[in-house]
C-alpha positions, 0 to 999 in steps of 0.5 A, spaced: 504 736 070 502 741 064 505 746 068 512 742 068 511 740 060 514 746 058 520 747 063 521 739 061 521 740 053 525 746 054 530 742 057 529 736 052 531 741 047 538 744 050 540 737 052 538 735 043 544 734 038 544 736 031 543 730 028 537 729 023 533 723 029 532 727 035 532 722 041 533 724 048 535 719 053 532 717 059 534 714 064 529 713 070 527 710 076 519 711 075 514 706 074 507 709 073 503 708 067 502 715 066 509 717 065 509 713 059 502 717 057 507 723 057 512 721 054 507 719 048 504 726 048 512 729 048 514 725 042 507 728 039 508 734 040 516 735 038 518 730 035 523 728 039 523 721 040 523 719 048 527 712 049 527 710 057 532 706 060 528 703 067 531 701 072 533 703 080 536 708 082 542 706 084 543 700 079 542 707 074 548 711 078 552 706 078 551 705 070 552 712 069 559 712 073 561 707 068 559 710 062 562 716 064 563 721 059 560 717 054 554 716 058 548 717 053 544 718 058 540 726 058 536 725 064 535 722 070 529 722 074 528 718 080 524 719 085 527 721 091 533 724 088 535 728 094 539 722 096 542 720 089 544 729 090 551 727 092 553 721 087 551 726 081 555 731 083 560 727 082 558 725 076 558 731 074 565 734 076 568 726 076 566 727 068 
């Protein structure tokens, strides 16, 4: 995981706005407690704050969707994102 908190951070900076309260938004269908840990040490070291909105995946593709271009969403973790592939494909080009 260390290996990855720089490759994450990286790209929690690119997808951050210019306002003066960074927040990255992330929407997630993971449950385990150590991800919170990670979330806490993130937020230490950057400043960034991390607000996860947890639910299924499919319950998340759907809200996406329905947000659209609005969506608040910069991240999307799931745990098998190789079936969600195509639904965020489309996300992204229906966008």
């Amino acid at each position: 995981m260390k290996k990855l908190f720089p490759l994450f951070a990286l790209f929690i900076l690119a997808c951050s706005n210019n306002n003066s309260e960074q927040i990255v938004n992330m929407y997630s269908q993971r449950h385990y407690d150590v991800d919170q840990l990670q979330y806490d040490n993130f937020e230490k070291i950057t400043g960034i704050k991390v607000n996860v909105i947890k639910a299924n995946a499919d319950e998340l593709i759907q809200r996406m969707k329905n947000e659209g271009e609005n969506s608040p969403a910069d991240l999307f973790i799931t745990v098998d994102v190789g079936n969600y592939g195509k639904h965020l494909i489309w996300i992204y080009f229906k966008v």
